[in-house]
N, C-alpha and C positions, 0 to 999 in steps of 0.2 A: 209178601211181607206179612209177619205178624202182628196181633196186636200190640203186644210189648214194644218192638219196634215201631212202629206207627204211632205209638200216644208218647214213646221217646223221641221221635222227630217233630214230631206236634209242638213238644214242651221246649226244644230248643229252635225252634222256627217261631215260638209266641218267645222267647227270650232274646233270639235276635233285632228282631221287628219291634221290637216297644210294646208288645201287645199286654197290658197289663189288664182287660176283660177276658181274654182268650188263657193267660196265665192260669188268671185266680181260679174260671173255669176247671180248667184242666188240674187243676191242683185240689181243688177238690172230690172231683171225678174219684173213684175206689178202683177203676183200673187203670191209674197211672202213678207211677213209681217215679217219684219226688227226688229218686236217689238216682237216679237214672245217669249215666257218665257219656262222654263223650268221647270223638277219637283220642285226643288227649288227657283222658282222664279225670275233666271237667266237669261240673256240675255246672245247671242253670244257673246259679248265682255266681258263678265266676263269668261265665255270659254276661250277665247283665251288669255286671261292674266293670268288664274291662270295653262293655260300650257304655260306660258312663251311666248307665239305664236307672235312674235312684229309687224314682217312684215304684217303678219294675221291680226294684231290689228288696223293695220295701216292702212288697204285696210278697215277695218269696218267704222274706223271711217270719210273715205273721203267719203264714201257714203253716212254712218248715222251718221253724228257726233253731234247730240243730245241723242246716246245713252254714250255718255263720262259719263253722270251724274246718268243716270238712276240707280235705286235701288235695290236688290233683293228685295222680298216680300213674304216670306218665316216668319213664326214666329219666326226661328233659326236664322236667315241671316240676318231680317229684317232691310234697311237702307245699308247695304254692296253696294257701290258702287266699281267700278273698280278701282277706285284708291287705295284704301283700301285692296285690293288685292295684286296688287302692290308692297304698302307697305311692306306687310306680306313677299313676296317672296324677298323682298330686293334690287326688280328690278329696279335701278333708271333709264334706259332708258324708261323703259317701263313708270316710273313716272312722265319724264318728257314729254314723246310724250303725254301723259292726260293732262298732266298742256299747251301744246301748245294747244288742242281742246279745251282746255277751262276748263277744269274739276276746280270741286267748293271745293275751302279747307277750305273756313269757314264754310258751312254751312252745310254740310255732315256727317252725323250720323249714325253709325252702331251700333243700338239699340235691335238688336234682340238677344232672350232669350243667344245666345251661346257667347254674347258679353258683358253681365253684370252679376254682384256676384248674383247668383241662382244655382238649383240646376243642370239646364242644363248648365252653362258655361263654358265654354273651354279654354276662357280666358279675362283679364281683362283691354282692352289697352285703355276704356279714351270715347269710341264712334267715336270721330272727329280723321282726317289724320294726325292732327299735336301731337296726344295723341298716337297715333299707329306707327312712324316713331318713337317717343325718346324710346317708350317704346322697339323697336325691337333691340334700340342701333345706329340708322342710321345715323350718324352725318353730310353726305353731304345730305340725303332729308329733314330732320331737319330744317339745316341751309336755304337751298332752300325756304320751308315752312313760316320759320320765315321771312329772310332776303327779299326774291325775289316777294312771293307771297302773307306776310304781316297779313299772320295767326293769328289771334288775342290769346296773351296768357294766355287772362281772358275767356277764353269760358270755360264753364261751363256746364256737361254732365246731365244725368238725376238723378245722385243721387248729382248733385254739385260740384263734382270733377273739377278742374280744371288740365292742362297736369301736376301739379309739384304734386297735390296728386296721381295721376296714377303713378308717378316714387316713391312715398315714398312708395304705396302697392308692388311695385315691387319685386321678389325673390335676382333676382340679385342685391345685393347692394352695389356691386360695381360698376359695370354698370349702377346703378340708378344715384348714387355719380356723376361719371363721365358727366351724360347728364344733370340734372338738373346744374351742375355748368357750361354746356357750354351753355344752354339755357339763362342762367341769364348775360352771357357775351354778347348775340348777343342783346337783350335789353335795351337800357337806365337803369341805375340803379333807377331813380325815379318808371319807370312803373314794374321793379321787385320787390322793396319795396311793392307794391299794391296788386301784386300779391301773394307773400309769405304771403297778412295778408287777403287774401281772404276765407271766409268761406264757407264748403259743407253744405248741408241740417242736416247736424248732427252738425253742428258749431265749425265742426274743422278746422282749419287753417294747415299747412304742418304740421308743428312744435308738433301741439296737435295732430294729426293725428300719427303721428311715437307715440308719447307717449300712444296712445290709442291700438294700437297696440304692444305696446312693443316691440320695436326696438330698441335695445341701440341702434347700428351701425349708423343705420341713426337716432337717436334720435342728436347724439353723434354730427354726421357733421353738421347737422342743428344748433347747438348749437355753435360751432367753425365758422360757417359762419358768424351766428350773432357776433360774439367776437372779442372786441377793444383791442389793447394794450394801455395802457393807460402811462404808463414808464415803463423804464427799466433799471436796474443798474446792470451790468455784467451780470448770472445769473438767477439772480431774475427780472420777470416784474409783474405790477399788472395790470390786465385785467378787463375789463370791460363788463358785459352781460345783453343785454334788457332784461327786465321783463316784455314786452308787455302779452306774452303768457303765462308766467311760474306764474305770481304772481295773488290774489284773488282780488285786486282791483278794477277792473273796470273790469269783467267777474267774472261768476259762471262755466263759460266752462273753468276755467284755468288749466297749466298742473296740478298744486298743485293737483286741485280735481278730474282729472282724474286717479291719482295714487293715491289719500285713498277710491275713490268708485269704483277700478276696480278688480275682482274676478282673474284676470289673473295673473299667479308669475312671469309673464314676466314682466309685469308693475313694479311689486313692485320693479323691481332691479334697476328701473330709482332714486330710493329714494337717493341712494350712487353716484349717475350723480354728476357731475360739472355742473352747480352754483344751480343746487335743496338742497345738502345737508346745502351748505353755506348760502343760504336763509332760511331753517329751521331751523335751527342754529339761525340766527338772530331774527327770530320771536319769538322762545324759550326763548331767553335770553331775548329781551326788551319785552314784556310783557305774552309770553304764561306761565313762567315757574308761575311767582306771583299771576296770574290769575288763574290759575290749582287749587294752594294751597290757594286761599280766597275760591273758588270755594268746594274744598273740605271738607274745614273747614267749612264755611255754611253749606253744609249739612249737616256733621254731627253733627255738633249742631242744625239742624232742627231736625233729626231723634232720638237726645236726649230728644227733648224737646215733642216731638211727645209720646216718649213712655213713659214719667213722665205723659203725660196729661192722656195717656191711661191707667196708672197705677195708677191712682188717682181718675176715673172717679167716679160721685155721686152712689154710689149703698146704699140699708139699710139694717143692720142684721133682720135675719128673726125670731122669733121668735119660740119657738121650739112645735112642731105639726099644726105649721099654713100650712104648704104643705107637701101632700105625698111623693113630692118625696125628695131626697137630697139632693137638693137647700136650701143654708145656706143665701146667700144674695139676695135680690131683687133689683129692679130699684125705682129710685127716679122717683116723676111725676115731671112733668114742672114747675111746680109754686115751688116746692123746692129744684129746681137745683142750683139754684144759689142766695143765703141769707148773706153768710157769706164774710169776706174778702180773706178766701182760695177758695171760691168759686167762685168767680171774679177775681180772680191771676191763676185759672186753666179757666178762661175761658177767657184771656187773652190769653196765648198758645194755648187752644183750635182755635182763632180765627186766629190767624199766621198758624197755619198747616191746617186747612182750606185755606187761602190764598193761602200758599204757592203748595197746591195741583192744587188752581187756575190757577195760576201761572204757573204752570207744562204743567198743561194738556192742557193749549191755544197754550202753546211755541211748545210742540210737535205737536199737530196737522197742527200747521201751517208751522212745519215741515216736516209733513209726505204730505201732500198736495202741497209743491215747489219742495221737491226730489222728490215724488213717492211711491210708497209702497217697490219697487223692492229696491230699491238705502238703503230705508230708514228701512227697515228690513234686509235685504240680507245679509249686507257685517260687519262680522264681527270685522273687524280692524274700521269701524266709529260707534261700538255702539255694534252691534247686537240685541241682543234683548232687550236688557236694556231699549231704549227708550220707546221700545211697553210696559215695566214691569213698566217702570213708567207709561205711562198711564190708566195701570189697575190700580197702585196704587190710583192716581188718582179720579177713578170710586169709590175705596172700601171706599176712603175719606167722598167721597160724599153722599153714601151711608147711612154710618155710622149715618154723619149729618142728614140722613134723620130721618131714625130709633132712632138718640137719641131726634129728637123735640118729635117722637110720641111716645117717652117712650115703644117702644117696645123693649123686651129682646134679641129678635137677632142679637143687634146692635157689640156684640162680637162678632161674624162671622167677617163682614170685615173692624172691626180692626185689629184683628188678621190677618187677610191674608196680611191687608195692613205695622202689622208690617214686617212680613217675607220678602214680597219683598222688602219696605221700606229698610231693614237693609241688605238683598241680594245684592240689589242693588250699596250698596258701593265697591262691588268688582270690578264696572270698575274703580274708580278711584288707583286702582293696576298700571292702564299705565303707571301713571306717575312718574314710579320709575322703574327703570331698574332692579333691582331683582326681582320684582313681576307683570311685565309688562306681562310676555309673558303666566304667568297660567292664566291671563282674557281670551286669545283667548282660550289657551287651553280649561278649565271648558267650554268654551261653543262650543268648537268642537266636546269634546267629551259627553255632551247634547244630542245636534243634529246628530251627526253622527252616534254615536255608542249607548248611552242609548237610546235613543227614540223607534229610529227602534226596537232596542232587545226587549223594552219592552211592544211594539205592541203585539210581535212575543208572547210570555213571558206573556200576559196577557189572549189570546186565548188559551194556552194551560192550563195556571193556570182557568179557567171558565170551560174548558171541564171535568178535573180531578177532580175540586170542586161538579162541579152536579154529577159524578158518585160518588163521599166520603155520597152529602148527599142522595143520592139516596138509597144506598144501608145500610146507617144505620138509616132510619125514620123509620123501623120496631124495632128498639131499644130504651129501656131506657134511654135516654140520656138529662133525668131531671140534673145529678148531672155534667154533662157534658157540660161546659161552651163551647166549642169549636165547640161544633157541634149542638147549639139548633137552628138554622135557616141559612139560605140558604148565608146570609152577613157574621156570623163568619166565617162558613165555606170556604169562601174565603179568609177569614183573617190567619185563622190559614194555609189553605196551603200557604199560602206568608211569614208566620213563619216557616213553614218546608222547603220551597224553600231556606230561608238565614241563617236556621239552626239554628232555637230559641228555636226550640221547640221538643219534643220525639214524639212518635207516639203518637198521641191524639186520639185514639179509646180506648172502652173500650176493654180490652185481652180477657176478661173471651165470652165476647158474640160478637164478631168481626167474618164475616165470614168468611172461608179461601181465598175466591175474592179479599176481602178488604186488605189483605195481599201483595198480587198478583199486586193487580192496586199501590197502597202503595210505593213497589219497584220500579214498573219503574216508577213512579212520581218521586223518589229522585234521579232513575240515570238519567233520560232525562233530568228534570231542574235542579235540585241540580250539579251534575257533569256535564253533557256537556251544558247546556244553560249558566250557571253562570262562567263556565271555559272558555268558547265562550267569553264571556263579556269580561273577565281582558282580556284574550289573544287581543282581536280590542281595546281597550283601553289603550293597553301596548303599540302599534303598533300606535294609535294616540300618544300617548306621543313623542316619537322618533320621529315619524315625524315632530313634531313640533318644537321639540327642534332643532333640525338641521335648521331652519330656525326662532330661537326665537330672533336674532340680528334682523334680517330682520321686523319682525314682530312686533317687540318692536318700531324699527322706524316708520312703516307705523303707527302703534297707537297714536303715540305722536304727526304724521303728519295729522292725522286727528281729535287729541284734540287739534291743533291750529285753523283748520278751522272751527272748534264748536266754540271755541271762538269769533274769527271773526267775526260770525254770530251772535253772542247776543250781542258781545259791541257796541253801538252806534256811527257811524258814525265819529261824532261829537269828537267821546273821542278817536279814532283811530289814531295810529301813522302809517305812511306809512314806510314799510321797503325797502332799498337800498339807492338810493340816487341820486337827480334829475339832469338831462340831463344838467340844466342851472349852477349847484353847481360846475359839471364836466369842463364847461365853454364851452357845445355843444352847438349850436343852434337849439334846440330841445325839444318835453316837454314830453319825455320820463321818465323814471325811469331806473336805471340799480343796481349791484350789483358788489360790486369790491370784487376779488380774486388776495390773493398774490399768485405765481407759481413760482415754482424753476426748472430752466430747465440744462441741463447738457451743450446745447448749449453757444458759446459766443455771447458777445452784438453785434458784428456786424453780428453774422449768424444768429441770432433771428431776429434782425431787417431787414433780407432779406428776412427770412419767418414770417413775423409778417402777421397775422390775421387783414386784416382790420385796420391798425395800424391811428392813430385818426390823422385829415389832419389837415394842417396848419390855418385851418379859426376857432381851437382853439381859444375863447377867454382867454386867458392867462393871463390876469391880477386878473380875479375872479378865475381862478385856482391857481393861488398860494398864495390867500386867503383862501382857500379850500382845500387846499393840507394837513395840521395838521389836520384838519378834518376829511379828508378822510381815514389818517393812522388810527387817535384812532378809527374811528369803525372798523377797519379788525380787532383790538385785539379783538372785541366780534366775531370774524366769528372761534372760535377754536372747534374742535367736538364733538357732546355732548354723553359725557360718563355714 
């Protein structure tokens, strides 16, 4: 062992031990190096803070008190300064004798892997000292922090967070409740307005944060902190709540659309929140409900008019031995497609569904390219696959077009596929009816969930069984045996004995006893357990859905209004709640008013009134606006 190493072990064996004679020594000494680190990257004075060690700490820092700042460097620790330690231990002497050497509270980041959401993290408190003190609950280092030493509340960690998103991730939310409302008291109310609307790298603000999360609790306080009384009469008051955050106007990050594209059932329960339900409400009524039903009456009078054109297309009777096969009609060529007055009244329709396939397939795409693949396939309650089904529709449109300029006969293929989905596809507009809302998610839960997979499973076994069927009867007769003359029926027909269409389709007389053999356990594996497997995971979807088909029905409806949204023009858009200046604020906010019945009286409400609206009131535009503001609560009733 070296010296170096030897008067570096000396130094943290007098920092372990309390040795504050053997320290001071040693830190004196001229061959020992003050800066000396440890396996993790540690200095002496993170030793002696994180065993509490004061006096110890106190004799480091009069020798070396530029190790006040110093950082671990460690990939775990990395940025762990001593104060930060501190912190954690809840030691405010110790916090303060750092903050007299000087120690840095803006600028101080514990950044390493054990200190951000990864898979190493231990825990989650912000990076900076003033994210690590609210987060432990500390309310005199806190205030110290904020008040003494002028902590900035807008700093901003490496994924964005500022100290009021670290308390909204917080477990304790009671304790979270409690710090963030006392952080916002030691503040000017202008620079915590700034703060609350501060976004992370994911563009959440506090507020959209709790929602993305699904936190009623603190969904819930955030929402009440924002919350004005606006009057009150006995009783009854009507409240008032910004729609900075919650409403689509001027954001695509808003709450609205983080609860219809979030997979989470926690989310989905912010739907039944106070002032979400009552803003859905209003958008339903002044134009999502009208617009749903022109919406769906267009289509399917597109989808009628679609399958008259297809059911009228030019074809010619054939005359009879002019082709071998069974083909009774032919195609018309180009130059005779279109002669007559019905022939230009169906190519009239033809050209509207052509359009309208146009139409379709621009709007989707440019849909799936702002949301994403993930957002814009995934989530069942804003679509599911519908959107993607019209885009193939779409494709088989164009197709079609193609094939019927060049008069080739396979132009029926995708018409026909594009009627099937075409006319499939009107089962999402089911949402918008509360009896039939909640079988759209279903049909496609159980799609995806349960048919698909089983019918993976279900098709590999049905191809293994199938080549052993035809395997072992190409040594027979089986001219007269539709069922089995090549390698495709015979996959056909075992999918007819799977769902139990058909008897055994070998012949008896020349069948050998193998085929018998393999025969049975093909009907009990797939016929009885593969197909009884099925109903039983699809019985099992159904229930589960139905216990949450209120819930489900809502998020649907709440995501055919922001489809909406997005296709009406701007221009033709009514803005829902009602502006800051109508209210008689000085402000150019938007809000939404709630009547509330409370059990409390008018003088005990009005002691705990929320934010109750301050006397710089202009008063005379509100009580021009006052009959206004009643008749729309009558449209905020729940939609049944």
């Amino acid at each position: 062992m070296d010296e170096s190493e030897r008067s570096t072990r000396l130094l943290f064996q007098a920092a372990r031990t309390n040795d504050s004679l053997a320290m001071e020594r040693l830190l004196k000494s001229k061959h020992v190096d003050p800066f000396a680190r440890g396996n993790l990257g540690e200095t002496i004075l993170h030793t002696a803070i994180l065993d509490r060690k004061r006096e110890l700490a106190k004799v480091i820092l009069e020798h070396v008190p530029t190790l006040v700042n110093d950082a671990m460097t460690s990939d775990m620790y990395k940025g762990e300064t001593a104060l930060h330690i501190a912190i954690l231990k809840q030691d405010i002497e110790c916090v303060k004798l750092l903050l007299k050497y000087g120690a840095d509270v803006i600028n101080a980041r514990a950044s390493g892997t054990c200190f951000v959401p990864g898979n190493n993290s231990l825990c989650y408190f912000g990076e900076y000292p003033l994210s690590f003190a609210a987060c432990t609950g500390n309310k005199e280092i806190t205030k110290l922090f904020l008040v003494d030493h002028k902590a900035p509340l807008n700093a901003q960690d490496s994924l964005g967070n500022t100290v009021l998103h670290i308390l909204v991730l917080q477990p304790n939310k009671e304790l979270a409740c409690l710090m963030y409302a006392m952080i916002l008291s030691l503040v000017p109310p202008k620079d915590s307005h700034g703060v609350e609307h501060l976004q992370n790298n994911d563009g959440f603000t506090t507020l959209k944060l709790a929602a993305n999360e699904g936190d009623i609790e603190m969904f819930n306080y955030l929402i009440k902190k924002q919350k004005a009384i606006y009057w009150t009469i006995g009783t009854v008051s009507y409240s008032i709540y910004d729609l900075t955050d919650i409403d689509t106007w001027n954001t695509e990050r808003s709450v609205l659309n983080i609860i219809t594209s979030s997979k989470n059932s926690k989310v989905f329960k912010l739907i039944d929140v106070t002032p979400i339900k009552e803003l859905l409400n209003l958008k339903w009524k002044l134009f999502g409900r009208k617009n749903f039903l022109l919406w769906m009456i267009s289509y399917l009078l597109y989808m009628v008019l679609f399958t008259t054109v297809s059911m009228f297309r030019p074809l010619n009777t054939v005359t009879a031995g002019q082709f071998k096969n069974v083909s009774v009609i032919s195609h018309v060529s180009v130059i005779d497609l279109y002669q007559t007055k019905e022939d230009f009244l169906r190519l009239t329709g033809e050209i509207i569904t052509f359009l309208g396939a146009f139409i379709i397939f621009v709007s989707e795409i440019h849909l799936l390219i702002k949301l994403g693949p993930r957002i814009y396939i995934g989530n069942a309650s804003t679509g599911g696959p519908f959107p993607l089904l019209m885009v193939g529709y779409s494709i088989f449109i164009f197709s079609a077009a193609i094939l019927r300029v060049l008069c080739h006969e396979g132009e029926a293929i995708p018409i026909s596929l594009a009627l099937i989905i075409g006319w499939c596809n009107s089962i999402y507009f089911a949402r918008g009816f509360k009896m039939l809302g909640q079988f759209s998610i279903m049909i496609q839960k159980i799609i995806f969930a349960d048919l698909f997979p089983w019918f993976c499973l279900v098709f590999i076994i049905i191809v293994g069984f199938s080549s052993a069927f035809y395997v072992m009867c190409q040594t027979l007769e089986l001219d007269r045996n539709s069922h089995l003359k090549d390698f495709t029926m015979t996959i056909y027909s075992a999918i007819e004995m799977m769902m139990g269409l058909t008897d055994f389709p070998f012949p008896m007389d020349k069948a050998p006893p193998l085929l018998y053999i393999t025969y049975t356990v093909y009907m009990v594996f797939v016929y009885l357990l593969m197909v009884n497997m099925l109903i039983a995971m699809m019985e099992d979807t159904y229930w589960r859905v139905a216990h949450e088909r209120e819930l489900l029905w809502k998020i649907q409806i709440a995501a055919t209004i922001l489809c909406l949204e997005r296709y009406i023009p701007r221009c033709l858009k009514t803005r829902s709640g009602i502006s800051g200046k109508s209210l008689g604020l000085d402000d150019d906010k938007w809000y939404i008013g709630v009547e509330e019945i409370s059990k409390e009286s008018a003088a005990e409400k009005s002691k705990a009134a929320v934010n109750p609206i301050q006397p710089h009131v202009c008063w005379d535009i509100t009580r021009k606006n006052i009959s206004w503001i009643i008749n729309m609560n009558n449209s905020l009733d729940a939609t049944s």
